[in-house]
Structure formats: C-alpha cells, structure tokens
C-alpha positions, 0 to 999 in steps of 0.5 A: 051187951057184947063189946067186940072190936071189929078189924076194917077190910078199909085197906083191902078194899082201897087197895082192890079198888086204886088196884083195878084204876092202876090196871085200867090206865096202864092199859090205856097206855099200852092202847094210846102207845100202840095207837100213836105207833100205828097212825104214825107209821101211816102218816096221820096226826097223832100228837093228842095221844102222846099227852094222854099216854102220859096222862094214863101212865100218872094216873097209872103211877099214882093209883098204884102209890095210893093203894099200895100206902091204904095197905099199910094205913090201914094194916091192924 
C-alpha cells in the first residue's frame, strides 16, 4: 500500500477561475462606461447603466480579492 501525500491544484484553479470573473466584469464596466458615454452625448436616457457599471466594478473588485486570498490559503 502506497501512502503519498498529494498537494491540491484548489488554489490555482480558484484563482483561474475568480481570475476570469474579475476580468469578465471589469470588461463590463469598460462596456456600460462607454455605453452611457455615448447614449448620453446623443441625449438618451442612460441612468440604469451607471448603477450596473458599479455593479460590475464590485463585482470585478471582490472577485480579484478572493482569488487573490484562495492563492495564499491554499498555497502548500
């Protein structure tokens, strides 16, 4: 019977994975930020997409915290 201690790849897939969140809402703010500038420089209503900019930019912020801590929990 063999006994080997087998290390997780946990933090680095917890990482990859709050990694790729963090990317995807910073995009959408960078998307909702240029939508508002343009709809209201034609004069359209644009409000809804200032609170889900800062929605996205939370979410953004928070993902990249997590995955930043599951490196270091779990780091062997």
């Amino acid at each position: 019977m063999a006994s080997t201690d087998a290390e997780t790849d946990m933090g680095l897939g917890l990482g990859l994975v709050f990694g790729l969140v963090a990317v995807g809402a910073a995009l959408l703010t960078t998307v909702n930020g240029y939508t508002y500038a343009t709809r209201t420089a034609q004069g359209l209503e644009a409000t809804g997409l200032q609170v889900s900019s800062g929605v996205a930019f939370g979410v953004a912020m928070l993902a990249a915290g997590i995955a930043i801590v599951a490196v270091h929990v779990f780091d062997g």
